[in-house]
Backbone as numpy.savetxt, mean C-alpha at the origin, in Angstrom:
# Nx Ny Nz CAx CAy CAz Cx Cy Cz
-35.13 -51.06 8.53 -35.96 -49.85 8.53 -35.10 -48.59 8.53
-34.22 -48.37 9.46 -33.05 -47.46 9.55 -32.41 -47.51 7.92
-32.15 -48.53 7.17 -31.62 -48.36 5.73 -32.59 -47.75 4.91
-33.99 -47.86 5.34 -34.74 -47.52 4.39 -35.16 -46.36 4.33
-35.06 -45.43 6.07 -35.25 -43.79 5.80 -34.15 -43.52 5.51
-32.65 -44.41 5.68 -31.57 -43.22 5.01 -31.47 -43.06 3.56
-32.13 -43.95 2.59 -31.94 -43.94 1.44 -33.41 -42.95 1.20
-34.43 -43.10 1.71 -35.09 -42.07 1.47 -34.91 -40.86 1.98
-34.43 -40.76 2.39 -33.55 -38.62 3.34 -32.60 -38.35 2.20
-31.73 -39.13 1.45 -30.66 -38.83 0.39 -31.41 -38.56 -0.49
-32.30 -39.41 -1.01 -32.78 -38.99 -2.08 -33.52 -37.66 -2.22
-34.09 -37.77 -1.47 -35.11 -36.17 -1.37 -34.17 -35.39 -1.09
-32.49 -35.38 -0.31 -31.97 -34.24 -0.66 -31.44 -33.71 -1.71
-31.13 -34.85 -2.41 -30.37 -34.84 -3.66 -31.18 -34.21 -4.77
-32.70 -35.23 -4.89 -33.49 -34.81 -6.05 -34.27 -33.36 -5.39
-34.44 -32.97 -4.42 -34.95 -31.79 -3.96 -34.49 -30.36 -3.37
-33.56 -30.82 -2.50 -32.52 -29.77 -1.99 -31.57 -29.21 -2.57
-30.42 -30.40 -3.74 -29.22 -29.83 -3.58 -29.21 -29.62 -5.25
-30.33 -30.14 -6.13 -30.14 -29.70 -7.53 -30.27 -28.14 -7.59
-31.53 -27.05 -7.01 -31.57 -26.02 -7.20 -30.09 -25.59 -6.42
-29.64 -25.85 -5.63 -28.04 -25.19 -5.16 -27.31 -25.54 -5.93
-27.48 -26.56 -6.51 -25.94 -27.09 -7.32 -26.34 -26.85 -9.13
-25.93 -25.61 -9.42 -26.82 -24.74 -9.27 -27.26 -24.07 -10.19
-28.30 -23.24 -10.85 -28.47 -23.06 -12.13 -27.30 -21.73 -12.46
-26.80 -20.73 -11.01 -26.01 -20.34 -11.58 -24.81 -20.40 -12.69
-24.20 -21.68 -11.98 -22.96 -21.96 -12.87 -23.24 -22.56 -13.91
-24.66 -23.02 -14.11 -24.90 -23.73 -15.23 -24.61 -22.42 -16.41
-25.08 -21.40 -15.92 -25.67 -19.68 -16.73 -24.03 -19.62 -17.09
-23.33 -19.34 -15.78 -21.83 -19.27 -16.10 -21.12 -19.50 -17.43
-21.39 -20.93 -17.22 -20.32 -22.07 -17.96 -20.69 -21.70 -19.42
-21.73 -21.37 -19.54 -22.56 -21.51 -20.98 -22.66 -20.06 -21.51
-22.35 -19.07 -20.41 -21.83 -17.64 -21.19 -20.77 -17.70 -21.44
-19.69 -18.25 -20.76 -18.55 -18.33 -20.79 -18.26 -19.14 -22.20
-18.84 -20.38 -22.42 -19.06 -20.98 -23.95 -19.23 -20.49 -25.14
-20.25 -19.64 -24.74 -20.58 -18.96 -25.98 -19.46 -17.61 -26.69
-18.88 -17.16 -25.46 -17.93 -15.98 -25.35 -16.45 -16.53 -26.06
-15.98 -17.93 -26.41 -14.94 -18.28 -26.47 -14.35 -18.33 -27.44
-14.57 -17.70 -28.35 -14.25 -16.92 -29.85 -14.12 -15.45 -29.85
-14.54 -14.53 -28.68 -14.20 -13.20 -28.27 -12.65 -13.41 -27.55
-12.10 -12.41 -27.98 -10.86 -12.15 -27.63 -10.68 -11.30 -25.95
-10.25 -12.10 -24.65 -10.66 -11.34 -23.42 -9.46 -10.67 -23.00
-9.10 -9.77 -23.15 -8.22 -8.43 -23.04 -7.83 -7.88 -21.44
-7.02 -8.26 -20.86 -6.95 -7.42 -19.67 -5.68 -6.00 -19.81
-5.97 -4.68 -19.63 -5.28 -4.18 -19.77 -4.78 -3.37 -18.11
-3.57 -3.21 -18.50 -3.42 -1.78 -17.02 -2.23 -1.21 -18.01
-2.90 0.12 -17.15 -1.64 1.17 -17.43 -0.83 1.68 -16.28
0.31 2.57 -16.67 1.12 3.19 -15.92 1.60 4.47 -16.13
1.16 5.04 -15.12 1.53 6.47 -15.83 2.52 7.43 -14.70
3.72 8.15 -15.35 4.32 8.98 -14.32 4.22 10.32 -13.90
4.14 11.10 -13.33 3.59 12.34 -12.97 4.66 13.32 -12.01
5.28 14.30 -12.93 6.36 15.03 -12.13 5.45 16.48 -11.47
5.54 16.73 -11.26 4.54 18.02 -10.09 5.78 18.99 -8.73
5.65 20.37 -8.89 6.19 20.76 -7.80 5.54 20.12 -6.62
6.97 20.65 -5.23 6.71 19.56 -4.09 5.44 19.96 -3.44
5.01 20.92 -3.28 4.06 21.15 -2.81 2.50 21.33 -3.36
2.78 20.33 -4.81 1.17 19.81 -5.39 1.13 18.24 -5.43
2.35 17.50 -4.59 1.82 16.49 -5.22 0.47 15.58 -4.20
0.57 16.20 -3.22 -0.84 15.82 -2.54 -2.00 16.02 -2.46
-1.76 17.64 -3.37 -3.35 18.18 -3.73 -3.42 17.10 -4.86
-2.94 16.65 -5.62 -2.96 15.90 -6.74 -3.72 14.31 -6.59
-2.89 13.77 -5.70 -3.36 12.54 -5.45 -4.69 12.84 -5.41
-4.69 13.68 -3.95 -6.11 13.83 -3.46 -7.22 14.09 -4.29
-6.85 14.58 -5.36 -7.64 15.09 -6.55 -8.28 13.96 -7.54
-6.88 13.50 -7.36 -7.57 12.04 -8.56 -8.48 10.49 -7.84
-8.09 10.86 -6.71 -8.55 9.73 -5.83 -10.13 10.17 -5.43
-10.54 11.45 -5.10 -11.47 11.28 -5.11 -12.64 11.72 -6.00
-11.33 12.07 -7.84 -12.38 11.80 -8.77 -13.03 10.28 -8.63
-12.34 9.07 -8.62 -12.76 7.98 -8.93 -13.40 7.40 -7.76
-13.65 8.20 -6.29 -14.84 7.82 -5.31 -16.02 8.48 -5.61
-15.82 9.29 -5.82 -17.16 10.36 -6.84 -17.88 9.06 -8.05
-17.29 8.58 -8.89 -17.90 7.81 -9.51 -18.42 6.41 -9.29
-18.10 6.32 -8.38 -18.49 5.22 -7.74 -18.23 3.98 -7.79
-18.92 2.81 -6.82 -17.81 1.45 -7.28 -17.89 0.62 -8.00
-18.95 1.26 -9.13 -19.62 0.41 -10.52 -18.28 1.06 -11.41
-18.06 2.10 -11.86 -17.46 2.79 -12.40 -15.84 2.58 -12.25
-15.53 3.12 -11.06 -13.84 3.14 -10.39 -13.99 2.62 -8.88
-12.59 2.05 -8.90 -12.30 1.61 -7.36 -11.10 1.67 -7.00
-10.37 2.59 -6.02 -9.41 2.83 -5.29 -8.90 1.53 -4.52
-7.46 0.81 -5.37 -7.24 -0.08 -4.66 -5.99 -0.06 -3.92
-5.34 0.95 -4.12 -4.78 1.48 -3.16 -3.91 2.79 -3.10
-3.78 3.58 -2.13 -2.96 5.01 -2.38 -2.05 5.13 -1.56
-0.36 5.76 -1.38 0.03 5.97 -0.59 1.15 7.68 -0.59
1.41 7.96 -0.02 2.28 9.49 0.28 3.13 9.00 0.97
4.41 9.88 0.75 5.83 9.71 1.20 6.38 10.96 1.39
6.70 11.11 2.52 7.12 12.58 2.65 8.30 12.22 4.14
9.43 12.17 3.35 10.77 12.04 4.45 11.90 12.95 3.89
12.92 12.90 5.03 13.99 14.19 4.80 14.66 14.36 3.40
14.47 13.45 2.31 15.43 12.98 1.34 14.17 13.26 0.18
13.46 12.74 0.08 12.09 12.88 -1.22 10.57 12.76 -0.38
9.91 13.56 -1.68 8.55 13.57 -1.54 7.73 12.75 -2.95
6.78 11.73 -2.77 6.37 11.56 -3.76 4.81 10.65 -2.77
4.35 10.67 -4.22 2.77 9.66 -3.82 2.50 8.66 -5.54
1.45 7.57 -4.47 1.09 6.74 -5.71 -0.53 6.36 -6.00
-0.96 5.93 -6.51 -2.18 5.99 -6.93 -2.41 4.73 -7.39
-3.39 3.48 -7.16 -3.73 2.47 -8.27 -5.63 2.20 -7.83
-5.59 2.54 -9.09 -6.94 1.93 -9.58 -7.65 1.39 -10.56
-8.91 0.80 -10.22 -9.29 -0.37 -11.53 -10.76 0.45 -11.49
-11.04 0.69 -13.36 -11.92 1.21 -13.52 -12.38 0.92 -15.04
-14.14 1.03 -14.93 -14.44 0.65 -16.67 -13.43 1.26 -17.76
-13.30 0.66 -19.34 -12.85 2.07 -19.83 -13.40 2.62 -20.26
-15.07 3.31 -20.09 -15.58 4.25 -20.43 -15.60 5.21 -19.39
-15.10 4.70 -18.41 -14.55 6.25 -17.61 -13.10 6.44 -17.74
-12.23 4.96 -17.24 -10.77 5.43 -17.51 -9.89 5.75 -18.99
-10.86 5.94 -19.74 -10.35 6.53 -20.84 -10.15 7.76 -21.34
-10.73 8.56 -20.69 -10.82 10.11 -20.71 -10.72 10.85 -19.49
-10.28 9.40 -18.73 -9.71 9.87 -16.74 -8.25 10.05 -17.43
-7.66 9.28 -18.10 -6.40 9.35 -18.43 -6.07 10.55 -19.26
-6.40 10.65 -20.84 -6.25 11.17 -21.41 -6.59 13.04 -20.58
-7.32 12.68 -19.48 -6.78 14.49 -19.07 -5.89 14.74 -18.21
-5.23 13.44 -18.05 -4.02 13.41 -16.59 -2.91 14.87 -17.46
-3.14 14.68 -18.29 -1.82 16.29 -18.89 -2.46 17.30 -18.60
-3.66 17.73 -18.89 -4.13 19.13 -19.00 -4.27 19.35 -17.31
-4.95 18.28 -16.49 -4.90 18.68 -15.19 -3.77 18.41 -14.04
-2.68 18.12 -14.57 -1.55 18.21 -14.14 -0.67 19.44 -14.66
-1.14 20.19 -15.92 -0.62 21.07 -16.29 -1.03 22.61 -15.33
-2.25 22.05 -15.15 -3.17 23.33 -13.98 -2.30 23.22 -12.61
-1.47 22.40 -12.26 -0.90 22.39 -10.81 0.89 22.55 -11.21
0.95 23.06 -12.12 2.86 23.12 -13.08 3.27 21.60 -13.41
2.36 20.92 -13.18 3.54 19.72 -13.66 2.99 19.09 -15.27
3.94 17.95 -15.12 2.84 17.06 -16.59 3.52 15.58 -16.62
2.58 15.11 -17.60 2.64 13.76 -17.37 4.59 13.50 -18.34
5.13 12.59 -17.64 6.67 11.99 -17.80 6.29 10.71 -18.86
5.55 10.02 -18.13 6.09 8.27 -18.83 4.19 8.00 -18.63
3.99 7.03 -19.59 2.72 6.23 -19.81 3.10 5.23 -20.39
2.88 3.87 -19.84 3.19 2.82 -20.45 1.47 1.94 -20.25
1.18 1.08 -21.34 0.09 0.15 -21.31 0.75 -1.63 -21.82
-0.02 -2.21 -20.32 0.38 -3.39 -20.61 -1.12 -4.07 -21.20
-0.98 -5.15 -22.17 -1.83 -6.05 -22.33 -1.82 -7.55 -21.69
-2.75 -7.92 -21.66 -2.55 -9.80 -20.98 -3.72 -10.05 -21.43
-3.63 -11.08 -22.88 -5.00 -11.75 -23.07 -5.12 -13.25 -22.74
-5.84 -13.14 -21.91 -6.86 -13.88 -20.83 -7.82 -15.00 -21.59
-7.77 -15.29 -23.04 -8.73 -15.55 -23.51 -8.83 -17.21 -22.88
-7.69 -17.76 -23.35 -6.95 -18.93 -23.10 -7.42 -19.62 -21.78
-6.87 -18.73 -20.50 -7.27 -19.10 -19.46 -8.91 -18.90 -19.03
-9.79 -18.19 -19.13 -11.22 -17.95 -19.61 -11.64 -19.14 -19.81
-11.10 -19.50 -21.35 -11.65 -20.90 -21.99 -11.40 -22.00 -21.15
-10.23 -22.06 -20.43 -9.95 -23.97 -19.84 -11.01 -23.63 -18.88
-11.13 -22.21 -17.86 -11.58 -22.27 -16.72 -13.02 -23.00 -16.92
-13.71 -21.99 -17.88 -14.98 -22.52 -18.39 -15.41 -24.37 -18.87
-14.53 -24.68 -19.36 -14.42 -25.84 -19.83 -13.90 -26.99 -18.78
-12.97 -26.54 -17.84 -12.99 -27.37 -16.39 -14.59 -27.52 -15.89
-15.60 -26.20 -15.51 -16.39 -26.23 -14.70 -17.85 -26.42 -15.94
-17.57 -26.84 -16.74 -18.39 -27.71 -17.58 -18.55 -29.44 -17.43
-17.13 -29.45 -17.50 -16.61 -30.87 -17.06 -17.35 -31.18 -16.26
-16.93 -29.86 -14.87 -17.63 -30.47 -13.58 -19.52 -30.92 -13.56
-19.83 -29.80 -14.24 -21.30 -29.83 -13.97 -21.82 -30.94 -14.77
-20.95 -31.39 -16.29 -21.43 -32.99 -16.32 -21.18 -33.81 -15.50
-20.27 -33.58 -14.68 -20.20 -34.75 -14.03 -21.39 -34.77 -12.77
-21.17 -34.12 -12.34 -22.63 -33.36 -11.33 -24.02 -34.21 -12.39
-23.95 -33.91 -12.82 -25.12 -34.29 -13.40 -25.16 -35.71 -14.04
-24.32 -36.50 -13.89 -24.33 -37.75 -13.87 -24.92 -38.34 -12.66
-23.90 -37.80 -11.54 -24.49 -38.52 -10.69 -25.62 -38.05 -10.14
-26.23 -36.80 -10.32 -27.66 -36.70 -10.40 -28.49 -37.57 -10.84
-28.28 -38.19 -11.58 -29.13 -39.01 -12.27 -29.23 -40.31 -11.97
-27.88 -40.74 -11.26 -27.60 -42.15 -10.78 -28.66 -41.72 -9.43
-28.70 -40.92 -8.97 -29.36 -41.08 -7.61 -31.21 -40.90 -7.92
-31.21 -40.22 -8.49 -32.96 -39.80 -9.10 -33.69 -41.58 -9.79
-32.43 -42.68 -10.20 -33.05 -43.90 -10.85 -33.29 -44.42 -9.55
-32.86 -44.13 -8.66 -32.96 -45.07 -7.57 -32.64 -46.14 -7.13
-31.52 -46.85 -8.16 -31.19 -47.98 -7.91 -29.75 -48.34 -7.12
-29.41 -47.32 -6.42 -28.28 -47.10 -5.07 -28.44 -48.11 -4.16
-27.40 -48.68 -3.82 -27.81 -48.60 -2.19 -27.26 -47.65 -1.42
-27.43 -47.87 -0.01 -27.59 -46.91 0.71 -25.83 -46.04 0.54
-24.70 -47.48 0.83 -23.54 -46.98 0.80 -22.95 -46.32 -0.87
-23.57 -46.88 -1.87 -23.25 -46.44 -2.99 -24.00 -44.99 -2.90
-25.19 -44.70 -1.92 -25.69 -43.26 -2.04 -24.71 -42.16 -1.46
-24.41 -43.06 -0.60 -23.51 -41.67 0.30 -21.98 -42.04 -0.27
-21.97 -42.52 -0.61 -20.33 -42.37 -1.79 -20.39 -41.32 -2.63
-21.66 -41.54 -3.50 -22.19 -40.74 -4.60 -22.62 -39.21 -3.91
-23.14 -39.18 -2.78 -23.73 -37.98 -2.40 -21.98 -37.08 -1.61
-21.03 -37.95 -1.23 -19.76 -36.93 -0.87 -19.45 -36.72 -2.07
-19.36 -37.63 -3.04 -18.69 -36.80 -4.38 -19.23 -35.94 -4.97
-20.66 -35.62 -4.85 -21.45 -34.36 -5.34 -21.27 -33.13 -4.88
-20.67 -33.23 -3.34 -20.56 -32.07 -2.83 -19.48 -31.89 -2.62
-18.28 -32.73 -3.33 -17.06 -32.37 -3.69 -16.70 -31.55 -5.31
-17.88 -31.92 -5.92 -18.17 -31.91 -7.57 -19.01 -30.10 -7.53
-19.55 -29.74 -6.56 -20.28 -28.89 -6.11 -18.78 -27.52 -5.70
-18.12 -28.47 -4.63 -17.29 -27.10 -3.91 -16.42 -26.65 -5.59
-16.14 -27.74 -6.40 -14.98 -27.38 -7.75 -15.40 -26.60 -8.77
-16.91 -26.86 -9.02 -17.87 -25.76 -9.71 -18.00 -24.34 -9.00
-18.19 -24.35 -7.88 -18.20 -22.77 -7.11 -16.90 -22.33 -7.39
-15.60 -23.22 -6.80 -14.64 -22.51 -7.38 -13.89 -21.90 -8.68
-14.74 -23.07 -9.35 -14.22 -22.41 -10.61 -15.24 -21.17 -11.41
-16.45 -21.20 -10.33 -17.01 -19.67 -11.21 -16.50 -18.99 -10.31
-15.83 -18.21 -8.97 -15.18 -17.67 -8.55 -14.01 -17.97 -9.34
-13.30 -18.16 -10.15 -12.12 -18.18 -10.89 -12.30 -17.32 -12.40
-13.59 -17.89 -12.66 -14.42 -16.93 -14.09 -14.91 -15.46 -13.88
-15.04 -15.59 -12.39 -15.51 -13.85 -12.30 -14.78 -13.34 -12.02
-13.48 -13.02 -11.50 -11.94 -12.95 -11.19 -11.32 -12.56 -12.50
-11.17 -13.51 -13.12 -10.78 -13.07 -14.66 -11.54 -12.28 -15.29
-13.15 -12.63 -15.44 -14.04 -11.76 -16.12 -13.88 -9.99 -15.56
-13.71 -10.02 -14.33 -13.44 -8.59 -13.42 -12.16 -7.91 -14.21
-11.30 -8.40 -14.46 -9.95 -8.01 -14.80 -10.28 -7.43 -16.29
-10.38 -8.45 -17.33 -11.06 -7.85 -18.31 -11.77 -6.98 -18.49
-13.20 -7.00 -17.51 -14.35 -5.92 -17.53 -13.85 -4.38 -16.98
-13.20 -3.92 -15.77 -12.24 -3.27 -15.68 -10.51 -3.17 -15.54
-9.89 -2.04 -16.24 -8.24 -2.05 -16.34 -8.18 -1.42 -15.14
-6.71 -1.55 -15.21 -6.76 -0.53 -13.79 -5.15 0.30 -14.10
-4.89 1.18 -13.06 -4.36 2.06 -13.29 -3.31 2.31 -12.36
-1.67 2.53 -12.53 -0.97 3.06 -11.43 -0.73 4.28 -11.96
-0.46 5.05 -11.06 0.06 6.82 -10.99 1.03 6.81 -9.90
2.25 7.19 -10.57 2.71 7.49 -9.60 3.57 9.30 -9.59
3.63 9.79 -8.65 3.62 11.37 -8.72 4.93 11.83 -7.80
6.15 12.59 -8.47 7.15 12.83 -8.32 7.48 13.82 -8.39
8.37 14.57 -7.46 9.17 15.56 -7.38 9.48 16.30 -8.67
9.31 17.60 -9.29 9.68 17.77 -10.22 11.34 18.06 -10.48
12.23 18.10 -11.26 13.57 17.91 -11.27 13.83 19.03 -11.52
13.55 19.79 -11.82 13.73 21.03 -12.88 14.06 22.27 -11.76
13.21 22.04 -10.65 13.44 23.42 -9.50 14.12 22.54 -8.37
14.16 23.56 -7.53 14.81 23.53 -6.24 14.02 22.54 -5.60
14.84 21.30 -5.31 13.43 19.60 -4.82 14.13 20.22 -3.43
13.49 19.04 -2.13 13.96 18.29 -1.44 15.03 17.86 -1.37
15.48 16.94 -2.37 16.69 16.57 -2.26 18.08 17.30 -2.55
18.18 18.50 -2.82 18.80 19.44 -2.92 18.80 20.65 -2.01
17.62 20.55 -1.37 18.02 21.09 0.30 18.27 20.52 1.27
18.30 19.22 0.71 18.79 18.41 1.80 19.81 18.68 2.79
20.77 19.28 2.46 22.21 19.46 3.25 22.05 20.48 3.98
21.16 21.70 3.48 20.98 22.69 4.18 20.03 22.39 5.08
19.00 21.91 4.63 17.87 21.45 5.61 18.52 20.73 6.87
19.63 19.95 6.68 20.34 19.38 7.90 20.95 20.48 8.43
21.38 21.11 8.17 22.53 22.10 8.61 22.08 22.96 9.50
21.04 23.23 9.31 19.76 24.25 10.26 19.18 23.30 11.61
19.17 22.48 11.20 18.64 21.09 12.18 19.90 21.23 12.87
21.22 20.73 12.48 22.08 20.63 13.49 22.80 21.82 14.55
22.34 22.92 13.69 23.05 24.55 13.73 23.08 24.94 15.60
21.81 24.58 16.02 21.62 24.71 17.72 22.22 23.61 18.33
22.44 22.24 18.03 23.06 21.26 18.22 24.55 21.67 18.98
24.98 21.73 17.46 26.26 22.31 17.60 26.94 23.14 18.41
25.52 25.05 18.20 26.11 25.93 18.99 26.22 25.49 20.63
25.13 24.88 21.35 24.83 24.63 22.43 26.10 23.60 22.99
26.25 22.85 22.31 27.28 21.79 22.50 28.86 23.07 22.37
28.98 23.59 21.68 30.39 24.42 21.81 30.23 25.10 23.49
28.85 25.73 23.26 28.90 26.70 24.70 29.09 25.79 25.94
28.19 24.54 26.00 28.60 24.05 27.05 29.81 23.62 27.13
31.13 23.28 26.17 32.36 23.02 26.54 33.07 24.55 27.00
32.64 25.84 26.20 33.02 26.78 27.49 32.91 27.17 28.29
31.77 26.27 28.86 31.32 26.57 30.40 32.12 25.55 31.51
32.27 24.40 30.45 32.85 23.63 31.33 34.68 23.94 31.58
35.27 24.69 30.95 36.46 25.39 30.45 36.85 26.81 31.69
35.66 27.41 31.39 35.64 28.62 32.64 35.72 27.62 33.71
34.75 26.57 33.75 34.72 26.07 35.43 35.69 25.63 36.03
36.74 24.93 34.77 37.85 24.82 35.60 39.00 25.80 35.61
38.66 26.95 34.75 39.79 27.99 35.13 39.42 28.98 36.22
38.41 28.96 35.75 37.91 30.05 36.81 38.49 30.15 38.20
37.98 29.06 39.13 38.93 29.04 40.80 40.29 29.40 40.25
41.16 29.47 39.49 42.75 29.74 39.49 43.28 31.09 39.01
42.22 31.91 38.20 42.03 32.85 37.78 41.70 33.80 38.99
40.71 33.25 40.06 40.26 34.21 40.88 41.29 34.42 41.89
41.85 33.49 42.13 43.50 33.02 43.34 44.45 33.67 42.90
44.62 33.84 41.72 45.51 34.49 41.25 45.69 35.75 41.18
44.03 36.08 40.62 43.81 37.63 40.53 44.04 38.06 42.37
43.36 37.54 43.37 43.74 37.93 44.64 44.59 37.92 45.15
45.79 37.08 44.76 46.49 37.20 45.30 47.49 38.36 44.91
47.36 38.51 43.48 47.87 39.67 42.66 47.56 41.12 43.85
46.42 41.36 44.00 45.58 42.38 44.45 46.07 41.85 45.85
46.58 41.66 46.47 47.12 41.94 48.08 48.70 41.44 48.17
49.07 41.19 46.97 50.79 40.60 47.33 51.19 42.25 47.70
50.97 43.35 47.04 51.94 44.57 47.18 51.57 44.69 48.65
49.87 45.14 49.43 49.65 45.36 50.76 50.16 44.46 51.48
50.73 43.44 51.68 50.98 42.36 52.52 52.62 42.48 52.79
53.06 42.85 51.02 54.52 43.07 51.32 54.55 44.03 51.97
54.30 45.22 52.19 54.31 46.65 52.55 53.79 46.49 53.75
53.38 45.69 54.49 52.59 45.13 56.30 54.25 44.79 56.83
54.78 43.90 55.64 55.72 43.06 56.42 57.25 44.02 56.32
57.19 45.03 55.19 58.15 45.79 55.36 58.15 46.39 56.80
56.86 46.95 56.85 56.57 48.42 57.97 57.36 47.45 59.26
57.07 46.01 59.58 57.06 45.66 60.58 58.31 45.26 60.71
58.69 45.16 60.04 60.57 44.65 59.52 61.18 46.35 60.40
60.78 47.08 59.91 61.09 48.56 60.23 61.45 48.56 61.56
59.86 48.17 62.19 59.93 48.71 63.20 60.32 47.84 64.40
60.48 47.08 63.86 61.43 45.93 64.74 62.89 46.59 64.68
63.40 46.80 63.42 64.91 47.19 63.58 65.14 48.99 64.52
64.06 49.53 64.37 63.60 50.09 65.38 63.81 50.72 66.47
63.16 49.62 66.96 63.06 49.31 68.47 64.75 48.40 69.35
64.99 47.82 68.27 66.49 47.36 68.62 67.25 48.22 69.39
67.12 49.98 68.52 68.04 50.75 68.47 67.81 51.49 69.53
């Protein structure tokens, strides 16, 4: 009796529960992805360099970073930004992934609005990586899978299992299940990359004027300037301290050797004196 509700609990999960999960998505997947496999899938990024006086290159970042939060996260997405500002250089970077019906004319004004803050664009480089290749196996792995899924769908719906051939059949479904999820998480990953490029900026010191790194020495020099003076004065303090007591002994004694001689004359005197 116990064999006979477990083979009936599998079945009703199998033919009832786990076909709508296992799942018509990836079925949709696999079969756009099929049909797509004669389109050529393109992932592009660019790179672009950006020289700017030192004191725009943060209005700058800030500028471009939150053009592409302004558009939102259908459009552009900030995947990451950072600023550098130490005794030696100043610079910042920029990367983001965005449709190219926005990052195409986000780019193409990186000159004119870098020209509004004195600087302009240095270097633009565009890489390609077509993806088509990998697209196709991915698709064609998780085709694989879902026939196979669907085999043993079918072994279990005839009913002619037993109980241990059910639950053999029912772990491998939901092993056949986790490889299909992963591989449309592998198709939308790629499909993402393709669907938006993305973008580094990175924004530099301009060379041309007076940087950072060319005040560097002076910029130290001012830093150390009280260092220094304070450190000289206290070695002439410590200099007086030990001349000083020998200076003052000296000077006193200077200043009473004549009265003292002139005590001991008078008395010399008057001793020879009194002899007489």
């Amino acid at each position: 009796m116990k064999k006979y509700f477990l083979i009936v609990a599998l079945i009703a999960t199998a033919s009832c529960g786990k076909p709508s999960d296992y799942s018509a998505n990836s079925i949709a997947d696999a079969s756009a992805d099929a049909a797509s496999e004669t389109v050529q899938r393109i992932a592009l990024a660019y790179n672009i360099g950006i020289t700017l006086p030192i004191n725009k290159i943060d209005i700058a970042m800030r500028a471009d970073r939150a053009a592409c939060e302004n558009a939102g996260p259908d459009k552009c997405q900030v995947l990451s930004y950072n600023f550098e500002d130490d005794k030696n250089s100043i610079g910042a970077s920029l990367q983001l992934r965005a449709v190219p019906e926005w990052l195409s004319p986000f780019r193409d004004a990186r000159a004119v609005e870098m020209g509004k803050l004195g600087g302009k664009v240095t270097s633009e480089h565009a890489n390609a990586e077509n993806l088509t290749g990998e697209i196709r196996d991915v698709a064609a792995h998780m085709r694989n899978k879902i026939a196979s899924r669907d085999r043993l769908l079918a072994q279990i719906n005839s009913k002619t299992l037993n109980a241990r051939d059910l639950l053999n059949v029912q772990t491998r479904l939901d092993e056949l299940q986790s490889e299909i999820d992963y591989s449309s998480s592998q198709s939308a990953v790629l499909s993402g990359r393709v669907n938006m490029s993305t973008m580094d900026i990175r924004y530099e010191t301009s060379r041309g004027g007076i940087n950072r790194v060319a005040l560097a020495p002076i910029h130290q020099a001012f830093e150390n300037f009280f260092i220094i003076f304070f450190q000289s004065l206290s070695v002439l303090i410590y200099f007086f301290a030990v001349v000083l007591p020998f200076a003052l002994a000296y000077f006193l004694y200077s200043a009473l050797r004549q009265p003292i001689k002139g005590l001991y004359e008078k008395l010399a005197q008057k001793k020879i004196e009194s002899k007489d």
